[in-house]
TORZALO-282667 format. One record per residue (C-alpha): residue number from 1; residue in three letters; z, x, y. Coordinates in Angstrom, 2 decimals. Layout:
BEGIN
{n NUM res ala z Z x X y Y}
...
***
This chain:
BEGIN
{n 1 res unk z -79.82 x -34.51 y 12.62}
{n 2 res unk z -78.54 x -33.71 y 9.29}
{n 3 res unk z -76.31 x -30.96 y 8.19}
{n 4 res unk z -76.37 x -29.57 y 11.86}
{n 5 res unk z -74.74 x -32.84 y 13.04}
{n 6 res unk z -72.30 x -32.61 y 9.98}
{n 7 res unk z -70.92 x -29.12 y 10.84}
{n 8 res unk z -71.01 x -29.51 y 14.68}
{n 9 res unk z -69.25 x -32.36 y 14.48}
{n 10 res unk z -66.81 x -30.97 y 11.72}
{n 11 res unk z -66.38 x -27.87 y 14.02}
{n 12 res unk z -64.39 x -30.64 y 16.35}
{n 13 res unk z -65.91 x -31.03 y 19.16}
{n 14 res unk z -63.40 x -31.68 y 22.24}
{n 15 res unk z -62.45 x -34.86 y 22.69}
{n 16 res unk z -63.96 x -36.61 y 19.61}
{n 17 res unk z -60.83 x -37.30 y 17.04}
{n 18 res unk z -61.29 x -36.92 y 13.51}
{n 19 res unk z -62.19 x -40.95 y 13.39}
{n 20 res unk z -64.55 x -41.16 y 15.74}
{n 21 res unk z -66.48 x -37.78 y 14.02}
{n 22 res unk z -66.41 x -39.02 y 10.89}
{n 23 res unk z -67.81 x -43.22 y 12.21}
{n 24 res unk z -70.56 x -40.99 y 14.08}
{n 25 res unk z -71.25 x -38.84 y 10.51}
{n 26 res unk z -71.46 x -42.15 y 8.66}
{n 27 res unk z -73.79 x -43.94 y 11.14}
{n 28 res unk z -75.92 x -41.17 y 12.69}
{n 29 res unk z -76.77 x -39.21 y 9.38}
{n 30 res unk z -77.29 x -41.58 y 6.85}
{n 31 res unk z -80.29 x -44.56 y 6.72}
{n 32 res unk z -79.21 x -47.49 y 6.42}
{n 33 res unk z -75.87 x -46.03 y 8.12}
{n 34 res unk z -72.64 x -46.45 y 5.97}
{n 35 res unk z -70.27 x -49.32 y 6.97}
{n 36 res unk z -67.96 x -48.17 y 9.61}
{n 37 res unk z -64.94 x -49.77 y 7.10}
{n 38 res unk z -65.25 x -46.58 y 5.32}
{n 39 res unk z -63.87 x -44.07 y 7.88}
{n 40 res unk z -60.76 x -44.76 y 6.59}
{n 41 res unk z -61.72 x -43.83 y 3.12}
{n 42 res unk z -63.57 x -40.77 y 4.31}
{n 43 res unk z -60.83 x -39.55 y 5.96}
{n 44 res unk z -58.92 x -40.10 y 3.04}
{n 45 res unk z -60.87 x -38.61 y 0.31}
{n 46 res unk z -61.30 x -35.17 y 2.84}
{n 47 res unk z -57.44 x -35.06 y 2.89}
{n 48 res unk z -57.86 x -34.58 y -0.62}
{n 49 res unk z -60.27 x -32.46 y -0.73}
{n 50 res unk z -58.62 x -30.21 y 1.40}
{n 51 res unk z -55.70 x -30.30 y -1.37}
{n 52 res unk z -57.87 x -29.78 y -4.14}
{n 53 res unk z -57.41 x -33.52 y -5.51}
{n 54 res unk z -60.96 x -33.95 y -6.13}
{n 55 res unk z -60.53 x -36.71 y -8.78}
{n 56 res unk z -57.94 x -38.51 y -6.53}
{n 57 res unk z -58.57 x -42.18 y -6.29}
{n 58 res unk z -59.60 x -43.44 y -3.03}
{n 59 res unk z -59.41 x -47.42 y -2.62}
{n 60 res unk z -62.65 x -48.99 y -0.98}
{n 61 res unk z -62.72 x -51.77 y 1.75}
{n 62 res unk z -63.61 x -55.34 y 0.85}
{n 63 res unk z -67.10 x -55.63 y -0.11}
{n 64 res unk z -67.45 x -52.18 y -1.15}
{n 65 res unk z -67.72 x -50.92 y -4.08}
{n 66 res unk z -68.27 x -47.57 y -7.05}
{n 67 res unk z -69.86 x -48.02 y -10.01}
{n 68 res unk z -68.64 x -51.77 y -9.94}
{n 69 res unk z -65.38 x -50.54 y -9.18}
{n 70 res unk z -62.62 x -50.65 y -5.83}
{n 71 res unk z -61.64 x -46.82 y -5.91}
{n 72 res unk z -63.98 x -44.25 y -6.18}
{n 73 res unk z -62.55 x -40.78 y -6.62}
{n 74 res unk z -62.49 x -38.44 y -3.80}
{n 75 res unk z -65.31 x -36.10 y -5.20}
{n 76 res unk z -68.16 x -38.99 y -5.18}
{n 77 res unk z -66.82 x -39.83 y -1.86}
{n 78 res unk z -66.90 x -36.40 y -0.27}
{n 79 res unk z -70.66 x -35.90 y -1.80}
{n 80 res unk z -71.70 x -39.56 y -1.24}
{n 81 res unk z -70.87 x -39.01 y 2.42}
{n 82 res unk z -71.71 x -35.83 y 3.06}
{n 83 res unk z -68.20 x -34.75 y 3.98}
{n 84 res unk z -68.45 x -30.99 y 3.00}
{n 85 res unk z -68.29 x -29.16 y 6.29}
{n 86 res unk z -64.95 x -30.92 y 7.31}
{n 87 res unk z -63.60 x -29.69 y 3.82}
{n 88 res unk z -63.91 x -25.73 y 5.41}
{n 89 res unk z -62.20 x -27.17 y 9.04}
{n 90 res unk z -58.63 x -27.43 y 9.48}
{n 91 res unk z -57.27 x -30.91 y 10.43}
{n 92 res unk z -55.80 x -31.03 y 13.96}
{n 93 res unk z -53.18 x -33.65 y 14.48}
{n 94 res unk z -54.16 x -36.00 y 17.75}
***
């Protein structure tokens, strides 16, 4: 799996929304997988990305937390995650 899985997946697949790529990212590619209550923050932090916003804050679901804090900035969340490939893909609108 790995980084293949990241860029196929980012490379949007048809069919799979944005969601549903990033829930499979989060449990397929990571050990333990990532709680799926952080697509949303995913998704999120890549939107800034995309706008250069790297040290936007991102708010993190209940339970969940950064460096004993509820926001994490978009850059730890991007790496943390290993959202880089869907940084160089356009977003298409479902």
């Amino acid at each position: 799996m790995g980084s293949n899985l990241s860029y196929d997946l980012a490379s949007g697949p048809a069919g799979i929304s944005l969601e549903n790529q990033i829930a499979i990212q989060l449990r397929s590619n990571h050990y333990p997988p990532v709680p799926l209550s952080m697509v949303e923050p995913c998704i999120e932090a890549i939107k800034a990305g995309r706008e250069e916003d790297y040290d936007r804050l991102i708010d993190l679901p209940e339970g969940i937390s950064w460096r004993g804090k509820t926001a994490a900035p978009a850059h730890a969340i991007i790496e943390g995650h290993h959202l880089g490939p869907w940084l160089e893909t356009e977003e298409e609108e479902a």
